[in-house]
C-alpha positions as CSV (number, residue, x, y, z in Angstrom):
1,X,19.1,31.8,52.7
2,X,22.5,30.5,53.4
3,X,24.9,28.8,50.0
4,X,24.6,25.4,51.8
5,X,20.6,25.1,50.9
6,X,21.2,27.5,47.4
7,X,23.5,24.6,46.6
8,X,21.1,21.8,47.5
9,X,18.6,23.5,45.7
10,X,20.5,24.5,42.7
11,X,21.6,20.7,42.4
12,X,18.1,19.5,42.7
13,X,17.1,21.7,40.1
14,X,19.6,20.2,37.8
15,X,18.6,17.0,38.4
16,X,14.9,17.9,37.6
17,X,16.5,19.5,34.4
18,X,18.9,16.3,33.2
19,X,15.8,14.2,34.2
20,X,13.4,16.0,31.9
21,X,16.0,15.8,29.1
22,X,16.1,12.3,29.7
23,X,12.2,11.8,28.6
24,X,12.6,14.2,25.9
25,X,15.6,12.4,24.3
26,X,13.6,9.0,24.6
27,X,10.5,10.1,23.4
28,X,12.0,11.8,20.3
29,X,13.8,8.1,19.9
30,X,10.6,6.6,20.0
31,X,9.0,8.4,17.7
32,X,11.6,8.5,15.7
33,X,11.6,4.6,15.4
34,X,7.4,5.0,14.4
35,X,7.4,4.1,10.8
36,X,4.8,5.8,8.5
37,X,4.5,4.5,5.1
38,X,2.5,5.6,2.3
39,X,0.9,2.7,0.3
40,X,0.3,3.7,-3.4
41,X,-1.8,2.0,-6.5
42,X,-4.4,2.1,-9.5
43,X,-8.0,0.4,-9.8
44,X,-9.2,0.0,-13.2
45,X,-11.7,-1.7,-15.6
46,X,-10.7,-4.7,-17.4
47,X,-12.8,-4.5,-20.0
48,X,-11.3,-8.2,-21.3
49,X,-12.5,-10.1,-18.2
50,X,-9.8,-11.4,-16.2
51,X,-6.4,-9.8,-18.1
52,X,-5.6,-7.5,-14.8
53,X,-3.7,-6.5,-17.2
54,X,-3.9,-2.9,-18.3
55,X,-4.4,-2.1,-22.3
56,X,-5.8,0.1,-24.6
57,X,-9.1,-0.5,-23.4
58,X,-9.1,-0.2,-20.1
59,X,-10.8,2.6,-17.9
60,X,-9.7,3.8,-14.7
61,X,-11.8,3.6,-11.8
62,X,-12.8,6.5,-9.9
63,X,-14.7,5.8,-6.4
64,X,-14.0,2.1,-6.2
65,X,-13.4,1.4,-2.7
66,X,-10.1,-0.5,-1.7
67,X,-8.5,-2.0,2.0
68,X,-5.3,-3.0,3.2
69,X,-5.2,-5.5,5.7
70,X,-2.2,-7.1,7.4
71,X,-2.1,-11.0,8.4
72,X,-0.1,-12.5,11.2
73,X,0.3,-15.3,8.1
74,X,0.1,-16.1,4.3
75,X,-3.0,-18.7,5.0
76,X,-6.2,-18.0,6.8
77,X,-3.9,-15.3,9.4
78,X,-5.2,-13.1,11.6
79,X,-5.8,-9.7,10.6
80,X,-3.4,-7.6,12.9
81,X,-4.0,-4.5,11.1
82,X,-6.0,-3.0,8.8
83,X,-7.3,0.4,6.8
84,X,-10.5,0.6,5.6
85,X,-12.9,3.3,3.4
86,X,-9.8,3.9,0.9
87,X,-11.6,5.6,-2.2
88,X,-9.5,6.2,-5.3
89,X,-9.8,9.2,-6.9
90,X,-11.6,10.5,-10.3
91,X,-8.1,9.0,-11.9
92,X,-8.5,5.7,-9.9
93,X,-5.1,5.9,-8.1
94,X,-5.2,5.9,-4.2
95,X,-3.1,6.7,-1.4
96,X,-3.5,4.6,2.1
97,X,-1.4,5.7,4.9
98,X,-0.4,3.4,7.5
99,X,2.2,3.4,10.7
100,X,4.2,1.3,12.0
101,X,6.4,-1.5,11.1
102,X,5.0,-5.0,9.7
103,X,8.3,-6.7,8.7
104,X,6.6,-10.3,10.0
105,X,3.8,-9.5,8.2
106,X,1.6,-10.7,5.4
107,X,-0.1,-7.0,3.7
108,X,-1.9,-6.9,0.9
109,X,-4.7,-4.0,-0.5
110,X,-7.4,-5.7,-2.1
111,X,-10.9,-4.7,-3.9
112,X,-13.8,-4.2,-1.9
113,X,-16.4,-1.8,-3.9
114,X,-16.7,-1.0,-7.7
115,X,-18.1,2.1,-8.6
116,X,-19.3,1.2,-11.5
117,X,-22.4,-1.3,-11.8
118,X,-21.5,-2.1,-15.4
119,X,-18.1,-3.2,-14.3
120,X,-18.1,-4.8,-10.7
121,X,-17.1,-8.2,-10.7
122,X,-13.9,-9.5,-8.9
123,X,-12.2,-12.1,-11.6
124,X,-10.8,-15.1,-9.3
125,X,-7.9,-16.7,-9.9
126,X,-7.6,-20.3,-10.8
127,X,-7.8,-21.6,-7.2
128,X,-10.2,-19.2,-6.4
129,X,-8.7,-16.1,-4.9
130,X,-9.6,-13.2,-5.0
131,X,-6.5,-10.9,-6.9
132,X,-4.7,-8.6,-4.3
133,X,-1.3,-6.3,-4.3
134,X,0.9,-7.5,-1.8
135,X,3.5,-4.5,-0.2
136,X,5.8,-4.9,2.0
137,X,6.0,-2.3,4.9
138,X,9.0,-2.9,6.9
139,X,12.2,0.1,6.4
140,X,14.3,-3.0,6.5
141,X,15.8,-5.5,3.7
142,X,16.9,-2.2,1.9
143,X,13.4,-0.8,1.4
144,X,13.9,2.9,2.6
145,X,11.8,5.2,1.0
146,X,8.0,5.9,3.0
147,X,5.9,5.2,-0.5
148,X,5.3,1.8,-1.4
149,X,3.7,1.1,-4.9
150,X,1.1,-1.7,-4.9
151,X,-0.1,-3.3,-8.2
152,X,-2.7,-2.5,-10.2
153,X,-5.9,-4.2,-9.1
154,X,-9.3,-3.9,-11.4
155,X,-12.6,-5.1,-11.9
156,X,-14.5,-6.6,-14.6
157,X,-18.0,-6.8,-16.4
158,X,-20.1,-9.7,-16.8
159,X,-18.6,-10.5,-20.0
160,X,-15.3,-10.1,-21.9
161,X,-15.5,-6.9,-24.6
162,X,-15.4,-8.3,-28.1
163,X,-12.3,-6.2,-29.1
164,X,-10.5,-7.7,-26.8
165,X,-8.5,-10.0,-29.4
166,X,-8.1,-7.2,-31.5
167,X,-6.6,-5.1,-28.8
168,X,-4.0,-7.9,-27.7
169,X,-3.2,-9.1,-31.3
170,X,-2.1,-5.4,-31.7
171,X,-0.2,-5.1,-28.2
172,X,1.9,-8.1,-29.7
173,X,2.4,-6.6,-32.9
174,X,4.0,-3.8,-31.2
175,X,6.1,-5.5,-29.1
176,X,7.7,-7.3,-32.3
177,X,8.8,-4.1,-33.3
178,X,10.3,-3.4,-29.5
179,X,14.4,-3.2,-29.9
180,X,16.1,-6.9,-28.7
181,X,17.1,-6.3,-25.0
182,X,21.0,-6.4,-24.6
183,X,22.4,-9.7,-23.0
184,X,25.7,-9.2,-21.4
């Protein structure tokens, strides 16, 4: 073999080289621009009917069943994205993991089963929805970290506990006694 086709050959070689750096370097971009977020939250029992508030009497609630869907809009969107089958654990808190960005976006995790018969309704609101936890999963707007904490959602039984005034009345008791927040 003479140097003129070593040097042909040596050159193409390099070119096959910078080439497959080329695909490596973008596909490491790519991926590195594939967001994976981590959405976190609670289900509970609201023992007094329609609170959603957690208090003294409230129970978490292991095996409920909870989704996040995605909406191309606020009102009657498209679902764009969605995961489903998210069972909380014997603490009720769950973890649903989900990829990619959904900065135009409406998400929200929202109840689907109770696990407990005695405590499985789904308290509307006023106007008749249904309570959800909306998170926002977009790395932009200064929201950085991969976990995103959704509120607490919960179920309720057929009827309001009787202690429930008793429990409240005490709550507010104890936040008179809470330390005046500075103003400055």
């Amino acid at each position: 073999m003479g140097i003129r086709p070593a040097i042909v050959l040596a050159g193409a070689l390099l070119l096959l080289s910078l080439a497959q750096l080329a695909i490596a370097i973008a596909n490491a971009n790519s991926d590195h621009k594939t967001h994976h977020f981590i959405v976190k939250g609670h289900v509970f029992c609201d023992y007094c009917r329609g609170a959603n508030v957690p208090n003294k009497m409230s129970k978490p609630m292991p095996r409920a069943e909870v989704k996040l869907e995605c909406k191309d809009s606020y009102e009657k969107g498209k679902v764009t994205y969605s995961v489903t089958d998210i069972i909380t654990d014997d603490d009720g808190k769950y973890e649903i993991p989900v990829e990619g960005d959904h900065k135009a976006e409406y998400c929200v995790v929202e109840l689907v089963k109770s696990s407990k018969p005695d405590c499985a309704d789904i308290v509307r609101d006023s106007w008749g929805r249904k309570p959800v936890a909306e998170v926002t999963l977009t790395d932009t707007d200064d929201l950085h970290p991969t976990n995103r904490i959704a509120s607490k959602l919960s179920f309720s039984p057929k009827e309001r506990s009787s202690q429930c005034g008793r429990v409240f009345r005490e709550s507010d008791e104890e936040d008179d006694y809470l330390p005046p927040v500075p103003t400055h």
